[in-house]
C-alpha positions in Angstrom: 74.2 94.6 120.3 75.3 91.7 122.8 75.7 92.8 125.9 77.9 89.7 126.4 80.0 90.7 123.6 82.7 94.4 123.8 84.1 96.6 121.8 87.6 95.8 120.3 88.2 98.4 117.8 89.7 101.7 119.1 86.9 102.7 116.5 84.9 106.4 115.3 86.4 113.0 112.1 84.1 115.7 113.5 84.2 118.9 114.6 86.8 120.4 114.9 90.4 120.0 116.8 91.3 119.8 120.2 91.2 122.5 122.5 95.1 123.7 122.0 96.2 123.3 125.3 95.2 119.9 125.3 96.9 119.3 121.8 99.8 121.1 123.5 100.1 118.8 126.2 99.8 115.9 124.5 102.5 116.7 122.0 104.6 117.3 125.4 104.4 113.6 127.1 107.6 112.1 127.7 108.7 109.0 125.4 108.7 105.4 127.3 111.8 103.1 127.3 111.8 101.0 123.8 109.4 98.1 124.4 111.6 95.8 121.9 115.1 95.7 120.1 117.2 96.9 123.1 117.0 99.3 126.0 118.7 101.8 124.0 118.5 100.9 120.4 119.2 103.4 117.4 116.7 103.4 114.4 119.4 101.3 112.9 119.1 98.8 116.2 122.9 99.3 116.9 123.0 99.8 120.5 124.1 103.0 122.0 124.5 104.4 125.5 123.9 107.9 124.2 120.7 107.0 122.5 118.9 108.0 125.1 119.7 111.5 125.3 119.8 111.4 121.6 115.8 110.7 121.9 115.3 113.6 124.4 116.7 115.5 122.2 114.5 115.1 119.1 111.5 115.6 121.4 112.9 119.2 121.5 113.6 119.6 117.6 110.9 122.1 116.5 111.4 119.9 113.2 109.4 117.3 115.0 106.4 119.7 115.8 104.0 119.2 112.9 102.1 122.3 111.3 98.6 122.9 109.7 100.4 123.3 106.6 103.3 120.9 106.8 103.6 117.3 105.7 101.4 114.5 106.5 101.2 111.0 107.6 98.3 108.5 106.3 96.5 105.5 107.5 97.2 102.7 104.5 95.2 100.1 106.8 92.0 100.5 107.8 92.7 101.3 111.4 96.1 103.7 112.2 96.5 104.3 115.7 97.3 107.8 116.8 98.6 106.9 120.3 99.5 109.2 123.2 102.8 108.3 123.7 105.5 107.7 121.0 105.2 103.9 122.5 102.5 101.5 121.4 101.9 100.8 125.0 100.5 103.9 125.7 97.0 105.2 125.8 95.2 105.4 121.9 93.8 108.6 121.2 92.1 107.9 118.3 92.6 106.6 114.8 92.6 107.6 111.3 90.7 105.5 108.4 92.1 103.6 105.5 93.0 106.3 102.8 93.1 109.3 105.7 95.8 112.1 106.5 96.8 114.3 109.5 99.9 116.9 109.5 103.1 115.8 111.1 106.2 116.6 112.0 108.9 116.7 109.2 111.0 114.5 111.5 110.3 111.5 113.6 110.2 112.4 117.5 111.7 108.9 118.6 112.0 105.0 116.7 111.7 102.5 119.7 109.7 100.1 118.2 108.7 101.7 115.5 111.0 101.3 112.5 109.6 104.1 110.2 109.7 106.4 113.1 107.0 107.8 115.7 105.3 111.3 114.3 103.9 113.6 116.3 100.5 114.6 114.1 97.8 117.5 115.0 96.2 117.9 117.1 97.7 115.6 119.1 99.6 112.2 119.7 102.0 110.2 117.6 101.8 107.7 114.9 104.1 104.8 113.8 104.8 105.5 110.4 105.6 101.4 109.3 103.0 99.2 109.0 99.2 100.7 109.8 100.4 104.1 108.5 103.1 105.9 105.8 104.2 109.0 105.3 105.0 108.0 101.6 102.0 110.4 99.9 102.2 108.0 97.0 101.5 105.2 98.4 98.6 103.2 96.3 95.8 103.1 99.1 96.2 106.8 100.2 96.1 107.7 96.2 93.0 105.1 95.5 90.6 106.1 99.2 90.2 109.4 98.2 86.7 109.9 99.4 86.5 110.8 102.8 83.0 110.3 104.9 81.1 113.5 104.4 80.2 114.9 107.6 77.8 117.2 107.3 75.4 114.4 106.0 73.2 112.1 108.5 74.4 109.2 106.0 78.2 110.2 105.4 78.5 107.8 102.7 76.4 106.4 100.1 75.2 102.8 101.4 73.7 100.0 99.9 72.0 96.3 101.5 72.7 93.1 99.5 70.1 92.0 98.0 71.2 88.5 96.9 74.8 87.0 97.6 77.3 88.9 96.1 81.2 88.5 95.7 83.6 90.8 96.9 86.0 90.9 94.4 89.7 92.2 95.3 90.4 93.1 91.6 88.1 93.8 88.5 86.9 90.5 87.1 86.3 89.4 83.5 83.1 88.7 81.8 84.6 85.1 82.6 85.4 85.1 86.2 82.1 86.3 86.9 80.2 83.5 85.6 82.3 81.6 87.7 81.9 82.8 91.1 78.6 84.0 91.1 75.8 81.4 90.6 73.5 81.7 87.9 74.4 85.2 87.2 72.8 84.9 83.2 69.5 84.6 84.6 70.4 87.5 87.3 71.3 90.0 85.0 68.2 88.7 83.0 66.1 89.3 85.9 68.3 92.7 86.7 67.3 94.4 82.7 64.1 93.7 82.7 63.5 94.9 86.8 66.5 97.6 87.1 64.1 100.5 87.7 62.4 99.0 90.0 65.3 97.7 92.1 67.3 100.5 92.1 64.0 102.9 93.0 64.9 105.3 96.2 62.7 107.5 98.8 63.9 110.5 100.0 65.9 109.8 102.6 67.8 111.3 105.6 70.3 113.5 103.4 67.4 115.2 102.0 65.8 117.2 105.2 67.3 120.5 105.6 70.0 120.8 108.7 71.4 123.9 110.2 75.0 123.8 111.6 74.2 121.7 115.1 72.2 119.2 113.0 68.7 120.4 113.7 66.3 119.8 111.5 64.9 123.4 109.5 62.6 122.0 107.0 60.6 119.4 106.2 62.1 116.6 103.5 60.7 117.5 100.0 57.8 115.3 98.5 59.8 113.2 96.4 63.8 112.4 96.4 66.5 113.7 94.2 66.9 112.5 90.9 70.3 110.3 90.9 71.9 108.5 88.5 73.6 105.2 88.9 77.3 106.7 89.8 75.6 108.9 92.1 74.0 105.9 93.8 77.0 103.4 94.2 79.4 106.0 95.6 80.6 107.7 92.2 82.4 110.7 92.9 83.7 111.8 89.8 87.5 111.6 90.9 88.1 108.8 88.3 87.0 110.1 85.1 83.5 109.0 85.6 82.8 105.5 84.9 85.8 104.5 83.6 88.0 102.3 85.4 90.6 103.7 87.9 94.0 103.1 87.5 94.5 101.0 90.5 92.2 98.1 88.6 93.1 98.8 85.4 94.6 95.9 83.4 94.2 93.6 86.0 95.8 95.6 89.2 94.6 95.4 92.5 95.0 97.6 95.6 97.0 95.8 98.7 94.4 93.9 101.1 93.2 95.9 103.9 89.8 93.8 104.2 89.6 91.9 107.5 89.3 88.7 105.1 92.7 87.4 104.5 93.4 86.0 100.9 96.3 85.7 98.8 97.2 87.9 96.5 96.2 85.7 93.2 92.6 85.5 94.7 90.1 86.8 92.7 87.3 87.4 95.8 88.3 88.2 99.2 85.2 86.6 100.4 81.1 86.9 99.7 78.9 89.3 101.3 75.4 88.1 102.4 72.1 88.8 101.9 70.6 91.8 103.8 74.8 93.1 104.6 75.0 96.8 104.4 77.7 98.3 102.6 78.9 102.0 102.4 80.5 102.9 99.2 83.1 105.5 98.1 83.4 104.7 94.3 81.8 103.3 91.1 82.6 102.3 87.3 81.7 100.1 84.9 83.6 96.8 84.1 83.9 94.2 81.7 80.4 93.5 80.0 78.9 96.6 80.6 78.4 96.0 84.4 79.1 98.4 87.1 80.9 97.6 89.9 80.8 99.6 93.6 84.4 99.8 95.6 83.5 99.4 99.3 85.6 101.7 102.0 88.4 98.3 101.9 88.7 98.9 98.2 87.2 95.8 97.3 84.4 95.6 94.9 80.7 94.2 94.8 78.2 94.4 91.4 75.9 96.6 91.4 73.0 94.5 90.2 73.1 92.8 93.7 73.0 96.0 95.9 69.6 98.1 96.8 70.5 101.9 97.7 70.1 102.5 101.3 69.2 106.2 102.1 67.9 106.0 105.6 64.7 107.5 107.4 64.4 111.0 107.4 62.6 111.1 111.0 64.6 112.9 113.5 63.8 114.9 117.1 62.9 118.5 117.7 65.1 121.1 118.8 64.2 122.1 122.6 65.4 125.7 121.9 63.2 126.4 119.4 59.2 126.6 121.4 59.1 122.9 122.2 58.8 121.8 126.1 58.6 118.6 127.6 56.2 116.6 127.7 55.9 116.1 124.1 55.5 113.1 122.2 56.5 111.2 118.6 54.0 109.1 117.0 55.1 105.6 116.3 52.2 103.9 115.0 51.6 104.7 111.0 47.4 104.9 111.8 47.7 106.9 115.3 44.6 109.1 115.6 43.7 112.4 117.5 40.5 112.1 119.7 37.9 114.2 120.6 36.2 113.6 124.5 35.0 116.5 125.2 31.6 114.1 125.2 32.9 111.2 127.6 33.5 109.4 124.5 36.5 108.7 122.1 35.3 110.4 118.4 38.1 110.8 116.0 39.2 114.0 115.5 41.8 113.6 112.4 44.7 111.7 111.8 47.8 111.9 113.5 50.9 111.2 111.1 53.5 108.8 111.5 56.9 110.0 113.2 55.4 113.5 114.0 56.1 115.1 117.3 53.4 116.6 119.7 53.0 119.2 122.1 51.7 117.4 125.0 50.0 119.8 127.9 50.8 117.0 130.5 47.2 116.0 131.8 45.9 112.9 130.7 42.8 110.6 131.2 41.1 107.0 131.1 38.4 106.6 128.7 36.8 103.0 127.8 39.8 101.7 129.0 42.2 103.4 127.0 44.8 105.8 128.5 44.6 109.1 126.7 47.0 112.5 126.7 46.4 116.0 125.8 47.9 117.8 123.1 48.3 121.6 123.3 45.7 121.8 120.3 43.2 120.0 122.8 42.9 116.8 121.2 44.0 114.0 122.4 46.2 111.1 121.6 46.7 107.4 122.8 49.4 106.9 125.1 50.6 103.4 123.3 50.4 105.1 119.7 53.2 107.7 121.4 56.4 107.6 122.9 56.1 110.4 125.3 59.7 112.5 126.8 58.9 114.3 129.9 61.6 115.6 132.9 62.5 113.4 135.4 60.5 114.1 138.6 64.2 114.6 140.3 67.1 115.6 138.1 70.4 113.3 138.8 72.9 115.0 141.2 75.4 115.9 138.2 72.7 118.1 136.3 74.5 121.2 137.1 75.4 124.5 135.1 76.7 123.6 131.7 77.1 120.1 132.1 76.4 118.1 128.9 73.7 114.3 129.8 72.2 111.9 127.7 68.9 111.2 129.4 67.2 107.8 128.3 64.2 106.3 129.1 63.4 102.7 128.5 59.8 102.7 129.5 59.4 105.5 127.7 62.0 104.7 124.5 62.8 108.7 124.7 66.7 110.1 124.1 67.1 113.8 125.9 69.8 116.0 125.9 70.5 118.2 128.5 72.7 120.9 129.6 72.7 121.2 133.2 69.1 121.6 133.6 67.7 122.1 130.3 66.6 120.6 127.9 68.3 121.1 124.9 67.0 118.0 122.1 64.7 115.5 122.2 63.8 112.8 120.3 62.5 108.6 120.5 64.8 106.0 120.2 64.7 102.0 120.2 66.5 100.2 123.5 66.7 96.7 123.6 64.0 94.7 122.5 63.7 92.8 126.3 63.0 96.0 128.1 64.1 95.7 131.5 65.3 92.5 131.7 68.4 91.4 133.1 70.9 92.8 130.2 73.6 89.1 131.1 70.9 86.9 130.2 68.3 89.0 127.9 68.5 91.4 125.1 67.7 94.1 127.2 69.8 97.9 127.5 72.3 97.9 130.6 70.7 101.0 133.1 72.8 103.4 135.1 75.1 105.9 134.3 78.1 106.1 132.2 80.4 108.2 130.1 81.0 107.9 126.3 84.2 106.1 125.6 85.0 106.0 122.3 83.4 107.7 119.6 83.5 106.5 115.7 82.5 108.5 112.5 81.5 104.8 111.3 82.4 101.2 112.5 81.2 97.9 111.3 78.8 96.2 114.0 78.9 92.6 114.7 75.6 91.7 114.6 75.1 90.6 118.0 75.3 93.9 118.5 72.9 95.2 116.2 69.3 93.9 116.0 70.1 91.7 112.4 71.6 88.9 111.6 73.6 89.7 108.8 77.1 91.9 108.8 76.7 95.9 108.5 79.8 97.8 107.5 80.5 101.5 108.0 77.6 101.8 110.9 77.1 105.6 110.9 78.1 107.8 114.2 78.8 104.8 116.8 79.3 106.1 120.4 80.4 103.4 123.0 79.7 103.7 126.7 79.4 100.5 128.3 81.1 97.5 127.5 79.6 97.0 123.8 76.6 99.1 124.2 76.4 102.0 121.9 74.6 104.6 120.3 74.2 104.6 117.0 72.3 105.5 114.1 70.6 102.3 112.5 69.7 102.9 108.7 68.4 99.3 108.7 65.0 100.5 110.1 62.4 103.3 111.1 60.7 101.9 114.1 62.1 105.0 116.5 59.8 105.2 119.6 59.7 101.2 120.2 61.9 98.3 121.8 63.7 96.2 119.2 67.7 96.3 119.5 70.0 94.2 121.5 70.8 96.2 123.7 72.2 99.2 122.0 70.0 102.8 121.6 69.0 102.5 117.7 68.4 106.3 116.7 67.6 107.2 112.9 70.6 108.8 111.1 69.7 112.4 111.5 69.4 112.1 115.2 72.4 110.1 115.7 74.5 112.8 114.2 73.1 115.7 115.8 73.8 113.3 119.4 77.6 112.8 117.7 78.3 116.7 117.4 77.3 117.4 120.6 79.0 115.4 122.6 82.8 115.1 124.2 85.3 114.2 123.1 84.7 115.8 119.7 86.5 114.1 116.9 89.6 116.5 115.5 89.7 117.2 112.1 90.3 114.5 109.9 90.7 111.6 112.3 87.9 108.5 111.9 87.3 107.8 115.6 88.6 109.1 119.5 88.9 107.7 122.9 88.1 109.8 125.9 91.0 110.6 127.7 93.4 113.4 129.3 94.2 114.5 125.9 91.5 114.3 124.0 88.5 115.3 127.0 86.4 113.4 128.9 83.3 111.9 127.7 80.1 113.2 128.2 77.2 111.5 130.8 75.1 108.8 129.6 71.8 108.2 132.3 69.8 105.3 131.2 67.1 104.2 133.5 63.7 102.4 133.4 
């Protein structure tokens, strides 16, 4: 992440709705004067001096409260705002994604500027029900984006990098159209046949280790990874009939445009995808000539034969609760060793395993030169094959009772949580890649202390603001604090424990979900992404120092 670069989405559901006061009070805010079409205009925009009081008055029709059980309201764009107020001037709350629903009122609670009407939706705030969202249940994107991110998975989606340039097509293209935008595709698909296996071959990845309910891990990941077929793979999730084409490409239809690239609607590509992107995917059939296509979260479409599955690493931190206490270590060099010095010389003792955590006593020692820690089992480990977590000598001033921190070291490439004074997680991470440079000028993590702002289930990074320099879609459980400095999980790599980002903390899937659940604001039920604010809870400390 560029530090020199911020955050404009409102972007990123989780765990549960708001507390119900909260979602009480919201629903209770008082409607601003309309911000266009009159002082007092009707729905109709016939002015009125009794309009007014008319508006007051549906804000106390209990037809305008919504239920659990009532009717909904749906995001047909891939961002609709859930806003405080029934005014898009007010505060945003959150959003919901492309495709998603929330209960509403059966009756608008006030028009203004919103033509369709403002809804009140649970647990709180109001949406605009003409243009981002719709309350029309048949409408073709809210029928098509079925597949909602799965959150009980570190990677809520399947995902995919592009392995050579590929087309996103906004409709399903013939055998014909294919040859046409995609260069040399014969030789390709030649290439693709005779190396599919290989290509297509997966580890066991971060949806494979065993999590309880916080998002611990219980277990370690099995030996080898699932077996999968193709529609597993590319986001099939047997809602279509399988691999048959869905009715919203069928004979040439295409879903309206909600990709951030602009076309018109006899375009056959929206635009092409470069090598190395990373795509999550939420469907998958086959198309003309036998070749499967994937349908990306805008419901556009990329082959197959040019995407790698991505599954992501299965390291992840150790739960403090469980027998762990600080200091303790993770190994992030693949041919780290445990020493013996009980002679006043370094003899290997056994290998040390890549990504495992150790017990650390706290007493270390110099030996030729080398700077050596103790592990409880009385070996001992190279400090630079490590990245150690120990307590600050002097807890900040706010680590008090129950209060929820993010410790993070960047000497020490370390994420802790804590509640009050414990210790509750820990685990390593990778801060910008400059250290402790001066974050204006270097990519280097900003230090001090901050709150989280917004919180997204998954966003697409620029990627100044990752560590690539290609486009990633649908990064997984993106928490802003600072400007455009973020946590997040990175499924791009598995080099935890040492500097390489721009800026941003880089935690493996696993370990960015369990930091997601646990922090304020929570993300209600069925929303994409929330702000921290008087209705939805303020956001929980973020420490970062050397």
């Amino acid at each position: 992440m560029d530090a020199r670069q911020r955050s404009s989405a409102i972007p990123a559901p989780a765990r549960g709705p708001l507390p119900l006061a909260l979602a009480v009070a919201a629903l209770a805010l008082p409607v601003l004067p309309a911000c266009s079409g009159g002082e007092n205009a009707t729905p109709e925009g016939i002015i009125s001096l009794s309009a007014g009081a008319a508006q007051k008055a549906a804000e106390n029709d209990p037809a305008t409260l919504p239920r659990p059980d009532g009717p909904r309201i749906g995001a047909v764009q891939m961002v609709a705002p859930i806003y405080e107020k029934a005014d898009r001037r007010s505060a945003k709350l959150g959003y919901l994604r492309a495709g998603g629903t929330a209960p509403r009122g059966e009756k608008p609670a006030a028009f203004d500027d919103c033509q369709g009407g403002y809804y009140r939706v649970l647990p709180a705030g109001y949406m605009c029900a003409d243009g981002d969202a719709t309350i029309d249940m048949q409408h073709p994107i809210l029928r098509a984006l079925t597949r909602r991110p799965d959150l009980s998975k570190p990677m809520p989606y399947p995902y995919a990098f592009v392995r050579a340039i590929a087309p996103n097509y906004y409709r399903m293209p013939s055998t014909k159209e294919q040859l046409q935008y995609e260069m040399s595709l014969e030789r390709h698909l030649r290439s693709y046949k005779k190396l599919k296996k290989k290509w297509d071959e997966i580890k066991v990845g971060a949806n494979d280790v065993p999590l309880d309910a916080a998002g611990n891990a219980v277990a370690d990941p099995p030996a080898e990874p699932p077996e999968l077929g193709d529609g597993e793979l590319f986001g099939g999730n047997g809602g279509n009939g399988g691999d048959e084409i869905p009715w919203f490409f069928k004979g040439g239809r295409q879903l309206p445009n909600i990709s951030s690239f602009k076309v018109p609607g006899y375009a056959i590509i929206t635009n092409r995808i470069a090598r190395k992107a990373g795509l999550a995917l939420i469907d998958t059939f086959m198309g003309d000539g036998g070749r499967r296509f994937a349908m990306t979260t805008d419901a556009r479409l990329v082959p197959t034969s040019k995407l790698k599955p991505a599954r992501g690493s299965t390291f992840h931190g150790v739960d403090m609760t469980k027998g762990w206490e600080l200091p303790l270590a993770f190994v992030h060099r693949q041919d780290a060793k445990r020493y013996d010095i009980s002679g006043g010389e370094m003899e290997k003792a056994g290998e040390l395993p890549w990504h495992t955590a150790v017990q650390l006593t706290g007493r270390s020692k110099k030996v030729g030169g080398a700077r050596l820690v103790e592990a409880k089992d009385g070996t001992w480990v190279r400090d630079s094959d490590v990245a150690i977590a120990v307590k600050p000598s002097e807890l900040p001033s706010f680590a008090q009772g129950t209060v929820k921190w993010i410790d993070i070291s960047i000497l020490s490439q370390t994420l802790i949580l804590y509640e009050g004074k414990k210790p509750v997680y820990a685990t390593a991470a990778a801060t910008g890649r400059d250290g402790l440079g001066d974050p204006k000028k270097t990519f280097s993590t900003v230090r001090g202390t901050f709150r989280i702002r917004d919180k997204h289930v998954t966003t697409t990074m620029d990627a100044h603001e990752v560590d690539n320099k290609f486009e990633l879609r649908d990064v997984p459980w993106v928490q802003y604090f600072e400007a455009g400095y973020a946590i997040h999980a990175a499924p791009w790599h598995d080099d935890y424990g040492k500097p390489r980002s721009h800026g941003c903390i880089n935690l493996s899937p696993i370990d960015a979900r369990r930091v997601f659940l646990w922090t304020d604001p929570p993300v209600p039920d069925g929303w994409h992404g929330v702000s921290a604010g008087k209705a939805t809870g303020e956001g929980t400390i973020v420490h970062i120092h050397p």
